[in-house]
C-alpha positions in Angstrom: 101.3 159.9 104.0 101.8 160.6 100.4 103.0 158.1 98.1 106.9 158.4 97.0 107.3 159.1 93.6 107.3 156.4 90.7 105.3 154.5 93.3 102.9 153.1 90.7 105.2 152.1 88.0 107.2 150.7 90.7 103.3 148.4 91.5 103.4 147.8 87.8 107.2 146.6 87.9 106.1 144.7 90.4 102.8 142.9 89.1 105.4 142.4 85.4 107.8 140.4 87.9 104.6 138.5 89.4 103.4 137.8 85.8 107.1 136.9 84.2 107.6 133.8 87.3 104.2 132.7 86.4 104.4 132.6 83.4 106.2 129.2 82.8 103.8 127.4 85.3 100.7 128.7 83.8 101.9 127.6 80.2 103.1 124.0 81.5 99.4 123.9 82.9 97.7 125.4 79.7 99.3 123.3 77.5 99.5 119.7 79.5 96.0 120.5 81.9 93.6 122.5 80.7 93.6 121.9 76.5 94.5 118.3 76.3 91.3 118.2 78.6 89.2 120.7 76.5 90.2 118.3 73.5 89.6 115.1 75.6 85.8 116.4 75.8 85.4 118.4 72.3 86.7 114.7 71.0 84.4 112.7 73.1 81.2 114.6 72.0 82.2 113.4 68.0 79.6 110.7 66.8 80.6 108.9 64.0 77.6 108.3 61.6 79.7 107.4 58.4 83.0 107.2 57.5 85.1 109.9 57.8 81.5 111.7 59.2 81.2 112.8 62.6 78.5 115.1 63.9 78.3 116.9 68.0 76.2 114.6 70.6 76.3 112.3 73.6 76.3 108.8 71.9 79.3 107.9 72.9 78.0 108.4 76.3 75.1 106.7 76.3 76.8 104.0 74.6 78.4 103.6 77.5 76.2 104.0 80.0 74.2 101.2 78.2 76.5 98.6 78.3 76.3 96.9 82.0 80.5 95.4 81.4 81.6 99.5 81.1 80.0 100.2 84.0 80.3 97.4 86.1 84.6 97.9 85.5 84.3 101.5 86.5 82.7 100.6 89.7 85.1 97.6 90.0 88.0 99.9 89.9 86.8 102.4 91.7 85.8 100.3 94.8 89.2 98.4 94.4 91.3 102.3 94.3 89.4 103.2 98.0 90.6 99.8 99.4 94.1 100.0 98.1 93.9 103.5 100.0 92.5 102.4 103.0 94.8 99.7 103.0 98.1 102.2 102.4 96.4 104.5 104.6 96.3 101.5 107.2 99.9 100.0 106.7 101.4 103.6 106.5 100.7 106.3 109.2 102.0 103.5 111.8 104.8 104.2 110.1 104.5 107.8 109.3 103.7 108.0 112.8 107.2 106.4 114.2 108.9 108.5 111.6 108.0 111.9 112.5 107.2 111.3 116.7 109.7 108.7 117.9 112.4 108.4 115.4 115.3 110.8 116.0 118.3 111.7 114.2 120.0 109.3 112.1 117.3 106.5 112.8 114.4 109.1 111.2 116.7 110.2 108.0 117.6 106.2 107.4 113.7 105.0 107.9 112.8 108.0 105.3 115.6 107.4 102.9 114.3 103.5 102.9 110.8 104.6 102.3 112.0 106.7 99.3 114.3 103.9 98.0 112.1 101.9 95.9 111.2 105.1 94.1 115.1 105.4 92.5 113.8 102.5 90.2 111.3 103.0 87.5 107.6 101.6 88.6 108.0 98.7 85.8 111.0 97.6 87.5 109.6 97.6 90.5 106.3 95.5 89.5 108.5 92.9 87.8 110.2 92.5 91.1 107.1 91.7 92.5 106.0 89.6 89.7 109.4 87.5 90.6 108.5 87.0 93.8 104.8 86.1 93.2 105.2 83.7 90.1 104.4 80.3 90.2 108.4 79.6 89.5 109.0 82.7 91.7 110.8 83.2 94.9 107.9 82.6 97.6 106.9 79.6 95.5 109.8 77.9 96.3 110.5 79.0 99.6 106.6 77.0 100.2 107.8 74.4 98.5 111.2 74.2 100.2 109.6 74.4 104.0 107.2 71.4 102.9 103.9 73.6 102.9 102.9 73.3 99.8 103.3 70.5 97.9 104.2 71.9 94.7 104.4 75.6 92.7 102.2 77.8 93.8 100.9 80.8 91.7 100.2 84.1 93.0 99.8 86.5 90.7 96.7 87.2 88.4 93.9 87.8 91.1 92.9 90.5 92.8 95.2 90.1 95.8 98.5 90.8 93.4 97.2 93.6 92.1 96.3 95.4 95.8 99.5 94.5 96.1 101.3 96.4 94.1 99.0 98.9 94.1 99.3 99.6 98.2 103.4 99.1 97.4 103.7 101.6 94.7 101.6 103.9 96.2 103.3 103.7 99.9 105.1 106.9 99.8 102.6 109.0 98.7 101.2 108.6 102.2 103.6 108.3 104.4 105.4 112.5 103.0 102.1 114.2 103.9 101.5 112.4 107.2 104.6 112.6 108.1 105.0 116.4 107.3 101.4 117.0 109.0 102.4 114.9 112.0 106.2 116.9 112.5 103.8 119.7 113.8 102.1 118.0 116.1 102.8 119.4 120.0 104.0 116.3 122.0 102.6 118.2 125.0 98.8 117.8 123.6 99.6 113.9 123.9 100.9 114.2 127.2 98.1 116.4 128.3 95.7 113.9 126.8 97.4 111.0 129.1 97.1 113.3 132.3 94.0 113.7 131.6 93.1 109.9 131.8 92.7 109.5 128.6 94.2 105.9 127.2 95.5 105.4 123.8 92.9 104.9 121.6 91.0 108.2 123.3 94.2 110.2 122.5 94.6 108.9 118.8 90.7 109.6 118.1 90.6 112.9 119.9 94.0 114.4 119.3 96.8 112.7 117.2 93.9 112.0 113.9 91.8 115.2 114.3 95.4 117.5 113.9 96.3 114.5 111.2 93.5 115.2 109.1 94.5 117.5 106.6 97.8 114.8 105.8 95.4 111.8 105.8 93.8 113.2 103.3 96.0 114.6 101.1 97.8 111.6 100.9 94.8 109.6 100.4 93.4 112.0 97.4 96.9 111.2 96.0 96.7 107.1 96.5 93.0 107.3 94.8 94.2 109.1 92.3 97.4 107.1 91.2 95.4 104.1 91.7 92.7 104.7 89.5 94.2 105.6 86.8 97.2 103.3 87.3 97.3 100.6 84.6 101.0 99.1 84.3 100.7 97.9 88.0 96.9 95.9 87.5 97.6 95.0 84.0 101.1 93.2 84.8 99.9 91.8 88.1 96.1 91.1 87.5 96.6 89.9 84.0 93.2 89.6 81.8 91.4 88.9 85.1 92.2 92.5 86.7 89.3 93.7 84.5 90.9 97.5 85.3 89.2 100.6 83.5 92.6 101.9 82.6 92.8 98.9 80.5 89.7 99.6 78.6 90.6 102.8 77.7 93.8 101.3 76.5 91.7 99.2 74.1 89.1 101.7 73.1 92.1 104.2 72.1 95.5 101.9 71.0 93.5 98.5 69.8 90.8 99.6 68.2 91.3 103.0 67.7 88.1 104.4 68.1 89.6 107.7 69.4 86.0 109.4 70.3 84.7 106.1 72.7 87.9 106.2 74.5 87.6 109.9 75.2 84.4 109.3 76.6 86.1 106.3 79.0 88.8 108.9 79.7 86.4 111.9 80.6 83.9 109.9 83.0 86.8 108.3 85.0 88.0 112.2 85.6 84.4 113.0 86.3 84.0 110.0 88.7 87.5 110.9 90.4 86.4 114.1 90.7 83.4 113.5 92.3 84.6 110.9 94.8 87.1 113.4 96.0 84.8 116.1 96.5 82.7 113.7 98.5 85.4 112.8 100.4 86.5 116.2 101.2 82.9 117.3 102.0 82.1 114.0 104.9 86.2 114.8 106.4 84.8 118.3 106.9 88.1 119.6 104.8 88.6 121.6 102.0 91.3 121.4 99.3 92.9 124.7 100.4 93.3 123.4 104.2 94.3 120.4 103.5 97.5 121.6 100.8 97.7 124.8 103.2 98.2 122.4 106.2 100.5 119.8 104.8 
C-alpha cells in the first residue's frame, strides 16, 4: 500500500510533538538529576593540598574508608533503613491488604483518605507530634504515671526505638499506594481456587496473594529504603546525638565545617550504597525495575 502523501513530514510532526511534551520533564531531570550529580562527583574528586589549591584524586575517599566511625555509621544506617522497611512492610500490607480486598465503598475511600491524612501536614509537624507524645513531660509519660505504672516521667525519645518510629510512621504510605494498587488486580477467584484446593491460609498467602504482590512489595519497599536512608529531620529530632545517622554527618561535613569536597564524597557513597542495595534486592526478588513500575 503506498504511503499517502506528506506521510513523512506528518512522522516528523509527530516525533516534534513527542520531543516538545518531553521536553519539560527531560530539563526538570537534567537540571535537578543528572548535573547536580555530575557536580556532586567532579566536587568529591577535589583534594585540597593548600589553601585555595585543589588537585583531581580519591583522597577524600580513602579518607573515608579509613576512618572505622564513617563506616561503621553507614552500615548503622543502612541496617536500621532495611528494618524500618521490613517493619512498614510488616505493619502495612495487612492493611493494604483489607483496603484493596475487603473494604468496599465508603469504608475503603475513608480507610485511604485516613492513611493519606497525616501527609496534609508538613513531616516536621508531624515528628514534633510525636516528639510530644514521646517526651519525658509528654503525653504517654503521663498517661504511665497517671495509671500508677511508672513511678515517675518517663523518657522516650533519643534511642533507637523513637527514631524506627517515626521512621516506619512517616514512611507508612509509601507502602501501603503500591500494594494496594498491585493488590486491586488481584482475581478473588485465584483465592477461592487456592481454598478449594485444600490449601489453608498461610499456603494461599505464600503461593498466590505474595507471588502476584511482588512487584508492589517492592516498589514500595525501594521507596521506604530510600526515604529512610537519606532521611535526616525524622532521626536527628527523634534520636538526638545518639541516632548517629549518616544524613547527619553529611550535614556536618557540608553546613558545620564546610569542607564542601568531604561531604561530596559522604553524599556520593550513600547513592552508591543505595544503589547497590536495591539492585541486590531486585536481583534475589527475581524482579526488575521495569516489572515492578510496569506492574504497579
Amino acid at each position: 500500500m503506498p504511503l499517502l502523501p506528506g506521510y513523512p513530514m506528518i512522522r516528523r510532526g509527530g516525533k516534534l510533538a513527542l520531543w516538545l511534551l518531553l521536553a519539560p520533564f527531560l530539563i526538570w531531570v537534567l537540571s535537578l538529576v543528572v548535573i547536580p550529580h555530575v557536580d556532586l562527583l567532579l566536587l568529591s574528586l577535589r583534594e585540597k593540598v593548600a589553601p585555595r589549591v585543589y588537585q583531581f584524586g580519591f583522597g577524600n575517599y580513602w579518607a573515608f574508608f579509613g576512618e572505622p566511625v564513617y563506616v561503621w555509621t553507614l552500615v548503622r544506617t543502612v541496617v536500621m533503613s532495611l528494618l524500618a522497611t521490613l517493619l512498614t512492610l510488616l505493619v502495612g500490607f495487612p492493611v493494604a491488604y483489607f483496603i484493596a480486598k475487603i473494604a468496599r465503598g465508603r469504608l475503603k475511600i475513608g480507610l485511604l483518605l485516613l492513611c493519606l491524612l497525616p501527609f496534609w501536614a508538613s513531616e516536621i509537624v508531624r515528628v514534633f507530634g510525636w516528639m510530644m507524645l514521646l517526651r519525658e513531660t509528654g503525653i504517654v509519660s503521663s498517661f504511665l504515671q497517671w495509671a500508677g505504672l511508672a513511678s515517675g516521667p518517663v523518657e522516650f525519645l533519643y534511642n533507637d526505638a523513637a527514631v524506627m518510629l517515626g521512621l516506619v510512621y512517616t514512611s507508612m504510605l509509601f507502602m501501603i499506594v503500591p500494594l494496594v494498587s498491585t493488590l486491586d488486580s488481584l482475581d478473588d477467584s485465584l483465592v477461592e481456587a487456592g481454598y478449594d484446593l485444600g490449601g489453608n491460609g498461610f499456603a494461599v498467602l505464600h503461593e498466590i496473594v505474595l507471588p502476584h504482590a511482588m512487584p508492589g512489595i517492592m516498589a514500595g519497599s525501594i521507596v521506604v529504603f530510600m526515604l529512610s536512608l537519606g532521611n535526616y529531620l525524622t532521626p536527628t529530632l527523634l534520636g538526638g546525638k545518639n541516632s548517629q545517622w549518616f544524613t547527619a554527618n553529611i550535614y556536618g561535613q557540608f553546613i558545620t565545617r564546610f569542607n564542601w569536597e568531604f561531604g561530596s564524597a559522604f553524599g556520593f557513597v550513600l547513592l552508591v550504597t543505595s544503589s547497590l542495595i536495591v539492585f541486590l534486592a531486585l536481583r534475589l526478588s527475581g524482579q526488575s525495575l521495569s516489572s515492578t513500575v510496569g506492574r504497579r
